[in-house]
C-alpha positions as CSV (number, residue, x, y, z in Angstrom):
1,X,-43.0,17.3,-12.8
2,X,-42.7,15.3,-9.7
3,X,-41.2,12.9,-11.2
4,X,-38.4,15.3,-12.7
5,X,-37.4,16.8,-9.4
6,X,-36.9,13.1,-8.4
7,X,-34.5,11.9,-10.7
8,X,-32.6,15.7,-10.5
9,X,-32.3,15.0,-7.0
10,X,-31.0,11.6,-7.4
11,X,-28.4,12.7,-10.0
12,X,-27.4,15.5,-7.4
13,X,-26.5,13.4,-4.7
14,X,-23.5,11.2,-5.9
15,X,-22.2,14.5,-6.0
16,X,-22.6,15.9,-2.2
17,X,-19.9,17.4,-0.9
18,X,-18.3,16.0,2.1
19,X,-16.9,19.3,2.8
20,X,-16.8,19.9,6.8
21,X,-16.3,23.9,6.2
22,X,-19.7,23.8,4.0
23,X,-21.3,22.5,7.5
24,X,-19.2,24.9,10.0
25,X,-20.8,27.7,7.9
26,X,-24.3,26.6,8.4
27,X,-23.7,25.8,12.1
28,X,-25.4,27.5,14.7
29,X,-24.2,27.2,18.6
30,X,-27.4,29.0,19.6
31,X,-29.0,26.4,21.9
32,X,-27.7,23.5,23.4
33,X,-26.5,20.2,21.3
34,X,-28.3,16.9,21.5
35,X,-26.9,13.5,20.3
36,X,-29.5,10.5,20.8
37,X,-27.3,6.7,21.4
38,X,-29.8,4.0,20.1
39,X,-28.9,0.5,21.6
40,X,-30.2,-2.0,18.9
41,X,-32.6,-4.5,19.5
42,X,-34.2,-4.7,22.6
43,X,-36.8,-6.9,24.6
44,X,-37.7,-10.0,22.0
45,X,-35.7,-9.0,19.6
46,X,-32.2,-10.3,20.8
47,X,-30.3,-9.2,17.4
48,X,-27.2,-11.2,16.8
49,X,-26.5,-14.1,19.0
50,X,-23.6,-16.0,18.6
51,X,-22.0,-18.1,21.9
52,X,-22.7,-16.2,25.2
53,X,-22.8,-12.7,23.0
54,X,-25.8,-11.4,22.7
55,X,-25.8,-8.3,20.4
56,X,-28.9,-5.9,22.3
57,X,-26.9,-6.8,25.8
58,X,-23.9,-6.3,24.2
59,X,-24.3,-3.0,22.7
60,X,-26.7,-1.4,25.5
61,X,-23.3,-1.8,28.1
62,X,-21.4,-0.3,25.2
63,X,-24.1,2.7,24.9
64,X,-23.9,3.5,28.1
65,X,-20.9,3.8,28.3
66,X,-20.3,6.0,25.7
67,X,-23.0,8.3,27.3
68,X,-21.2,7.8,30.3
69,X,-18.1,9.3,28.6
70,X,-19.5,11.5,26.8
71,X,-21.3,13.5,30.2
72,X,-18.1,14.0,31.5
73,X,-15.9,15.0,28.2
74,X,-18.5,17.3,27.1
75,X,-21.0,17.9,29.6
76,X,-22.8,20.9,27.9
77,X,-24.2,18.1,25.2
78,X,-27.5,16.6,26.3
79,X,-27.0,13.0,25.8
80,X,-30.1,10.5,25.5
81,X,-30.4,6.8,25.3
82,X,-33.5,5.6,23.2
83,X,-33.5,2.6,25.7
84,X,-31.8,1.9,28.8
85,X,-32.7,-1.8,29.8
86,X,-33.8,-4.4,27.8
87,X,-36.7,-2.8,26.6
88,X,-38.3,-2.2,22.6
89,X,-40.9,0.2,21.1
90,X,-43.4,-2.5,19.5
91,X,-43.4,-6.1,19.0
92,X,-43.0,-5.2,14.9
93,X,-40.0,-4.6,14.1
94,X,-39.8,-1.9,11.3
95,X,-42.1,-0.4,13.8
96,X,-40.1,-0.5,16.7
97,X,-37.1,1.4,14.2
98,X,-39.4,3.9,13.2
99,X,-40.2,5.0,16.5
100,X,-36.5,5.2,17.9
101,X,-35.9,7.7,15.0
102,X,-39.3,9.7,16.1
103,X,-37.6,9.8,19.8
104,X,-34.7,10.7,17.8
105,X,-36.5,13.9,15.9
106,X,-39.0,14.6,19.1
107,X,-35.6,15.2,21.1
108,X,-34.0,17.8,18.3
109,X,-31.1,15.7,18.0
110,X,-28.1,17.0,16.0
111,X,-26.8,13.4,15.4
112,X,-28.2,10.2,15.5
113,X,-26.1,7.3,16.5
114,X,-27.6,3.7,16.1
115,X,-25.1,0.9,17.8
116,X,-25.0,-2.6,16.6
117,X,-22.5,-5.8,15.9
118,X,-22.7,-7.9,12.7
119,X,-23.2,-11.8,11.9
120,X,-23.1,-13.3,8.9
121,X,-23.4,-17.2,7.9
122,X,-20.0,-16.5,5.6
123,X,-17.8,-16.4,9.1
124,X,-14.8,-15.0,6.8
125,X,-16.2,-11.4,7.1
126,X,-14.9,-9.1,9.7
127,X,-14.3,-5.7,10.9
128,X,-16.3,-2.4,11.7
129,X,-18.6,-0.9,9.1
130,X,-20.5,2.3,9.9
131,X,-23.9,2.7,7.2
132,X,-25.5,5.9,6.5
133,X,-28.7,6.2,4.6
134,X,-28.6,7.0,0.5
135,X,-31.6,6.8,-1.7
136,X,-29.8,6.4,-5.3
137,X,-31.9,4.2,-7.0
138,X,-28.5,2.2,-8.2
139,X,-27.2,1.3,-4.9
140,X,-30.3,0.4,-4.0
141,X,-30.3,-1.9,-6.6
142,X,-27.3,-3.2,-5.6
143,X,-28.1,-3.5,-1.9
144,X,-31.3,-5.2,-2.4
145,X,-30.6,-8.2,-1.0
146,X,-28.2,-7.5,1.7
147,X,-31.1,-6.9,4.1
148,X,-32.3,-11.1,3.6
149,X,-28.7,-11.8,4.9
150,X,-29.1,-10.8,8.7
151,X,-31.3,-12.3,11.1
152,X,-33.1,-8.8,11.9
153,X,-34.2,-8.3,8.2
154,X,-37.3,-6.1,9.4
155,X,-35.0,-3.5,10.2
156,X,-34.4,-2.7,6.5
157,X,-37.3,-1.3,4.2
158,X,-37.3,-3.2,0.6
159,X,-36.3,-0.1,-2.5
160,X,-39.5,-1.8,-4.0
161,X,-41.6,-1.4,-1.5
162,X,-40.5,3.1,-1.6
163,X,-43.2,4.9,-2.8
164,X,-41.1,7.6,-5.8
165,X,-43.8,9.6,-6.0
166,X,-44.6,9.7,-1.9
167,X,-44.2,13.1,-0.1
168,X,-42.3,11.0,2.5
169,X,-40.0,9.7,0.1
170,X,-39.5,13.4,-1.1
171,X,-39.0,14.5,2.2
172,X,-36.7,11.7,3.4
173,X,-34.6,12.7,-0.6
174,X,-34.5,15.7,0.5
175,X,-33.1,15.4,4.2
176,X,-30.6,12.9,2.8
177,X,-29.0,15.7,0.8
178,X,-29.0,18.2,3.6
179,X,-27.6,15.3,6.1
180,X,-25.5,13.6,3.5
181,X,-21.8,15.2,4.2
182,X,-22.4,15.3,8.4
183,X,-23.3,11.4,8.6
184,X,-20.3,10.4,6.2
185,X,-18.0,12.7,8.6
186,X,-19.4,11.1,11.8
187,X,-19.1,7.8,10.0
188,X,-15.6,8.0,9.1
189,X,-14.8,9.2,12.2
190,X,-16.0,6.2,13.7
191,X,-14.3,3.7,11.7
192,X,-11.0,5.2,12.0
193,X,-11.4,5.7,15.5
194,X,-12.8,1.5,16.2
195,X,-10.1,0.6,13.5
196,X,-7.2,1.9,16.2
197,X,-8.2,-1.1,18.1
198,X,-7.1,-3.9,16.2
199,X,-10.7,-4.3,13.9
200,X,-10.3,-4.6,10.1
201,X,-11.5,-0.9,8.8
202,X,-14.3,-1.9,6.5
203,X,-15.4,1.9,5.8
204,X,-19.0,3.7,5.2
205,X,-21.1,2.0,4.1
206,X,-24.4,2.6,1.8
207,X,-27.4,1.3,-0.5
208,X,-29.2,-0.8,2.4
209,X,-32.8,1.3,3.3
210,X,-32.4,1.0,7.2
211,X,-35.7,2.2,8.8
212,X,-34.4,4.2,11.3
213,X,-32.3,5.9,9.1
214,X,-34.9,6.8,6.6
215,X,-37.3,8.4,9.4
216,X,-33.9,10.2,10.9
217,X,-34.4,14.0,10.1
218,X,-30.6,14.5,11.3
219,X,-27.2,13.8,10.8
220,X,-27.6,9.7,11.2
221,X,-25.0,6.7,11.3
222,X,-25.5,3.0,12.6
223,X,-22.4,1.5,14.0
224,X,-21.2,-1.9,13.2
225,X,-19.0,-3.2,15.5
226,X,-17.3,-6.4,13.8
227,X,-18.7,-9.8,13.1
228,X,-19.6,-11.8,15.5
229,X,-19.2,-14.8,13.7
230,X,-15.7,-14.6,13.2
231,X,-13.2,-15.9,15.4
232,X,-10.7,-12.6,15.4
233,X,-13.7,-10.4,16.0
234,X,-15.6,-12.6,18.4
235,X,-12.0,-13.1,20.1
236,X,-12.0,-9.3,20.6
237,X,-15.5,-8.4,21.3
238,X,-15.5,-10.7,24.0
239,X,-11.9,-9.4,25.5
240,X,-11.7,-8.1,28.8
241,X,-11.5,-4.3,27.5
242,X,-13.2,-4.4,24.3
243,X,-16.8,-2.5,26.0
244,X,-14.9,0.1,27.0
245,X,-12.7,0.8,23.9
246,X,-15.3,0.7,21.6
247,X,-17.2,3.0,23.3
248,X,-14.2,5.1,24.0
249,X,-14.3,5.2,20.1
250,X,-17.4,5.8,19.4
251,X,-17.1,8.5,21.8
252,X,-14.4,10.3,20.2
253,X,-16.0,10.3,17.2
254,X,-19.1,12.1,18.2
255,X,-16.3,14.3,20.5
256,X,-15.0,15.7,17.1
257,X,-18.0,15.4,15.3
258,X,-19.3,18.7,17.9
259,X,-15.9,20.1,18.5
260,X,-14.9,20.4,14.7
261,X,-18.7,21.4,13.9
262,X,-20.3,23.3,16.5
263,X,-17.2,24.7,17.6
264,X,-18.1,22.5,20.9
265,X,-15.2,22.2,23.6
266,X,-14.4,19.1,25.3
267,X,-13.7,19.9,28.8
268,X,-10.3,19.3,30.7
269,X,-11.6,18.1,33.9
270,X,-9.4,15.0,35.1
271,X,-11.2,12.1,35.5
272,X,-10.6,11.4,39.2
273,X,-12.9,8.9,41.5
274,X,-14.9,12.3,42.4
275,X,-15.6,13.8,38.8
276,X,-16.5,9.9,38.2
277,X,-19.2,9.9,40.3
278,X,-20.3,13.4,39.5
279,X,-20.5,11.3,35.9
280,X,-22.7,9.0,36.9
281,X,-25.5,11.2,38.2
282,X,-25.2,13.2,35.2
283,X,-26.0,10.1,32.8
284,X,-29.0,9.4,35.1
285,X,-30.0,13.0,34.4
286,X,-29.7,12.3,30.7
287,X,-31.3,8.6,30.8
288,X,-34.4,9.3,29.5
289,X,-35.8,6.5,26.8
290,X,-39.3,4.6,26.5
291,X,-41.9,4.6,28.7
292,X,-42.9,1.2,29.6
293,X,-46.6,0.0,30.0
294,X,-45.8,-1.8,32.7
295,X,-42.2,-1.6,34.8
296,X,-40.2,0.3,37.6
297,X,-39.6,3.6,38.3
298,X,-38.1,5.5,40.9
299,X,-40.2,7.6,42.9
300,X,-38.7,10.9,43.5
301,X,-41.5,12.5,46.1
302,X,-45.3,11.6,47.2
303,X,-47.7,14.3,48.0
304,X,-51.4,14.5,49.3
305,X,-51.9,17.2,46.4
306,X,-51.2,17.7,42.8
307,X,-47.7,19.3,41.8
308,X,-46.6,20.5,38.4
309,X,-43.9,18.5,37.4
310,X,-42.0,22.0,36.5
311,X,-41.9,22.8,40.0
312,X,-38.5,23.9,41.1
313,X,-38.1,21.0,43.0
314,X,-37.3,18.6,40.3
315,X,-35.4,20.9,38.6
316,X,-32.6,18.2,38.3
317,X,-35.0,16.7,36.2
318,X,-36.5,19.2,34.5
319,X,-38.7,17.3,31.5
320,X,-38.0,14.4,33.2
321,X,-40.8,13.6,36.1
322,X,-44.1,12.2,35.6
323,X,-47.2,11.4,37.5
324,X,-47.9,8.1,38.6
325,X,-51.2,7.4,40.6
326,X,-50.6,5.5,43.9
327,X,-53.4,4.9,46.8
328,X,-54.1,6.4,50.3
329,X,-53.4,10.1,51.3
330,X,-49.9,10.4,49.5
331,X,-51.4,9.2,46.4
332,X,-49.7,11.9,44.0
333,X,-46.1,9.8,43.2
334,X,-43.6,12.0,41.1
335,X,-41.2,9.7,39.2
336,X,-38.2,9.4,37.5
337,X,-37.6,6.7,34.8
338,X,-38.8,3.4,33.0
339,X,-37.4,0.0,33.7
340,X,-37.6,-3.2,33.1
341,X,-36.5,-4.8,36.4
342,X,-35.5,-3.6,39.9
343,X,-32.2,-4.4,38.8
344,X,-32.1,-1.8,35.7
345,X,-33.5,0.6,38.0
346,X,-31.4,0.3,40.9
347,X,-28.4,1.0,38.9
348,X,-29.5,4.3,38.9
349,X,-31.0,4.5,42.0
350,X,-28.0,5.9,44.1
351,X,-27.2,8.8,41.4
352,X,-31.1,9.6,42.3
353,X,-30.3,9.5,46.0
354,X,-27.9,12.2,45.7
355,X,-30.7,14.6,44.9
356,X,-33.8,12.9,46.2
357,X,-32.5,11.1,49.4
358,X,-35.3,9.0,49.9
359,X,-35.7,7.6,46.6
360,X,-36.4,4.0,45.9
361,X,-38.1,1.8,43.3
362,X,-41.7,1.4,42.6
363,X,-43.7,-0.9,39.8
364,X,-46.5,0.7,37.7
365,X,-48.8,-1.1,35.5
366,X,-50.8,1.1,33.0
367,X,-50.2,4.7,34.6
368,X,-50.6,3.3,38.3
369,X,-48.5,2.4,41.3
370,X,-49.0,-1.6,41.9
371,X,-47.7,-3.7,44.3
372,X,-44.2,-5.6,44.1
């Protein structure tokens, strides 16, 4: 019987609509919305290298930027960054994907948005590709291999190694065919939107098993921003502007993903220096990814006694303080953050200062305060 629903299913979703007005139906503006940016790669995974690009440095700039635009274009969408420094999950790497899309699911998201840049050893290939996830046993088939082409093959799961009869694999069947038409709308809005700048419009891609995408429970693309390995795309990435604009595009894609949707409204606000900055400290209230073993964090307060972390006084951060154990009298450090370096933190240092004027970066080793 199993085994019937399966191949029903599979027959079914060839056929999925990609009718918007089926979702705006279903849509519900009830609470707020929630779009999670997942920088590739990470830490010892570098991702693509080619010249002085390196794909997780390269797209983590890009991602933050785009959350960067996206606070002030539509600031009642809560906006989170799976990472923000050079940072990863676990050392394995199918691992590491399955837990950006539990972050991802833990945070309620509404859309996923994984962001990445290409290489291929055949440096003819170019342009921007955006995959979504499809579990048809034929272009799976088809697809098989295309994982073995990249350097970062671990983050694809092998179609032989899917369990048919699995309650996961019915699960993940059957949140493909509820997430089906939003992924290829949010998809094909970000080619078109990356294609306005010059890249070769290579379309939506499907049949590759990425990991993240299989353990997504919403609405999830992953973003390929040209080859590398070709000249004309290397040529552009690397252009003065190119950071910007494609996160500009990325962000108007997820901009009319919620807008045509949710019914979301992208607000008017001219972006002067002031709103800029106002910017700014709204990303840092949004930056919440991993928490680090062993990093820095900005300490927010010290007290001699315990304080909820819901207290009103972090209520800039509301869900966003923990507890770090220091020594002496103040030994009660509330903190906001998870870094890598002093540098990755102190970027977002003076956005903290604006609520907590006497701020500044600590390191913490397994839960405790340690010295620099």
């Amino acid at each position: 019987m199993r085994n019937l629903i399966i191949h029903i299913l599979l027959l079914v979703i060839p056929f999925v609509t990609t009718n918007v007005a089926v979702a705006q139906n279903s849509a519900s503006a009830e609470s707020k919305r929630v779009v999670v940016i997942d920088p590739g790669h990470g830490g010892p995974r570098p991702g693509k290298v080619h010249r002085d690009l390196v794909e997780k440095d390269y797209v983590l700039a890009v991602s933050k930027e785009v959350r960067k635009q996206l606070n002030s274009r539509m600031p009642e969408l809560d906006v989170y960054l799976t990472r923000s420094c050079d940072s990863a999950y676990h050392a394995d790497r199918n691992k590491d994907n399955r837990l950006r899309a539990e972050f991802a699911n833990k945070k309620g998201a509404d859309l996923y948005v994984g962001i990445h840049a290409n290489a291929l050893e055949n440096t003819s290939y170019k342009g921007c590709e955006v995959w979504v996830l499809t579990l048809n046993d034929n272009l799976m088939r088809q697809n098989k291999l295309v994982g073995s082409m990249y350097a970062d093959e671990g983050d694809f799961i092998d179609p032989d190694d899917i369990d048919r009869n699995s309650q996961g694999f019915i699960m993940a069947l059957s949140r493909q065919l509820e997430n089906e038409p939003f992924s290829r709308f949010a998809a094909e809005e970000c080619c078109k939107e990356m294609a306005k700048y010059g890249l070769k419009n290579l379309g939506v891609k499907v049949g590759t098993v990425f990991t993240v995408l299989y353990y997504s429970e919403c609405p999830s693309i992953i973003v390929e921003m040209g080859y590398v390995t070709n000249k004309d795309d290397y040529a552009y990435l690397t252009s003065k502007n190119a950071k910007k604009e494609m996160a500009t595009a990325i962000t108007n894609a997820i901009v009319t993903y919620f807008t045509t949707l949710y019914g979301a409204v992208e607000s008017s606000q001219e972006v002067t220096e002031e709103s800029a900055e106002e910017a700014k400290s709204e990303e840092v209230k949004s930056a919440e990814g991993e928490i680090l073993a062993e990093g820095y964090a900005i300490q927010l307060i010290s007290s001699a006694t315990e304080v909820d972390t819901s207290d009103y006084q972090f209520k800039e951060y509301k869900g966003r303080v923990r507890l770090i154990m220091g020594e002496g009298k103040y030994k009660y450090k509330y903190c906001y953050g998870s870094y890598k370096s002093t540098e990755d933190a102190a970027e977002d240092l003076g956005a903290v200062r604006k609520v907590f004027k006497d701020a500044y970066v600590v390191r913490y080793k397994d839960g405790a305060i340690v010295a620099k």
